[in-house]
C-alpha positions as CSV (number, residue, x, y, z in Angstrom):
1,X,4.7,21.5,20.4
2,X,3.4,24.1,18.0
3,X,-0.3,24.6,17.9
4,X,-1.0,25.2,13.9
5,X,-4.2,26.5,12.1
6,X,-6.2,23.9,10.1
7,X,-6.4,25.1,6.2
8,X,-9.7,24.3,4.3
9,X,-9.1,21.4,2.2
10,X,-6.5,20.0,4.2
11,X,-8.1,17.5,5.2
12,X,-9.7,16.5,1.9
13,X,-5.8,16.5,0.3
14,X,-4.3,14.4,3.2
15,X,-7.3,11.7,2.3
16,X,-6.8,12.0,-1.5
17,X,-3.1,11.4,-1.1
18,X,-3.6,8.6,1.2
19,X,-6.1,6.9,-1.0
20,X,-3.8,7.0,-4.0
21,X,-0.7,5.8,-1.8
22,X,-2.9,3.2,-1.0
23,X,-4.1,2.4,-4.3
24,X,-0.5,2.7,-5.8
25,X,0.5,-0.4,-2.8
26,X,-2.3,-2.5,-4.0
27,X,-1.5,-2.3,-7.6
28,X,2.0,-3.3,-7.2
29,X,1.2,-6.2,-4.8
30,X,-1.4,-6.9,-7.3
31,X,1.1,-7.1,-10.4
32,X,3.7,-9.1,-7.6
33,X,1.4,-11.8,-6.5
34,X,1.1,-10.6,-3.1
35,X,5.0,-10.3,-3.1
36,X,5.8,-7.8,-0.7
37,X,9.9,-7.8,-1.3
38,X,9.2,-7.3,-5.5
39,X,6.7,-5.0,-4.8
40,X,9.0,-2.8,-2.2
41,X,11.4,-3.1,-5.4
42,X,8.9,-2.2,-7.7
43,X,7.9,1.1,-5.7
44,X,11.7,2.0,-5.1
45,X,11.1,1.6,-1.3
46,X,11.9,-0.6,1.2
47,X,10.1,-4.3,2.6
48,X,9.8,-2.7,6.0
49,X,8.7,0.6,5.0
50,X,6.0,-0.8,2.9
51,X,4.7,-3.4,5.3
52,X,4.4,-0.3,7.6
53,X,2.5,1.1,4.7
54,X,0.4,-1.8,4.2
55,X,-0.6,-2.3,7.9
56,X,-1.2,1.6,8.3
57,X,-3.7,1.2,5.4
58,X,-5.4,-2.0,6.6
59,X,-4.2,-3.9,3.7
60,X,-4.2,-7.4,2.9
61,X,-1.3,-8.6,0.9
62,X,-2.5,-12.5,1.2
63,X,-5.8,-11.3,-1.0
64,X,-3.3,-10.1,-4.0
65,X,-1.6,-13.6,-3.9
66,X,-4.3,-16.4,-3.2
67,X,-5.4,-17.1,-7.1
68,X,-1.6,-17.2,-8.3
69,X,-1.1,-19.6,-5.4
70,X,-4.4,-21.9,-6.1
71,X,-3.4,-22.1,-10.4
72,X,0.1,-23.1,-9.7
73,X,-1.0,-25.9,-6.8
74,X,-4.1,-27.0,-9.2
């Protein structure tokens, strides 16, 4: 395995871009109701590669979907 320098700023770009993947996953699982398959859709992905997503991120997809659940049982 290659051994390769570490770049200022790296660091500080692999966190931005993670935080706006991760923001990007929550606002289409926000606008799906917590759907995961209309949200892959949505992102042009797939369901598994965005659940991967989701638990890599420590998301919650059940926290995007409880009120739409609770106003259509109520």
């Amino acid at each position: 395995m290659e051994n390769r320098e570490s770049y200022p700023g790296e660091d500080l770009l692999r966190g931005s871009t993670a935080d706006y993947e991760r923001h990007i996953i929550a606002s289409a699982l926000e606008r799906t109701g917590g759907n995961q398959s209309k949200a892959a859709r949505q992102l042009g992905t797939t369901r598994r590669i965005l659940m991967y997503r989701i638990r890599k991120y420590g998301i919650d997809p059940r926290q995007f979907g409880g009120a739409a659940r609770k106003t259509r049982s109520g």
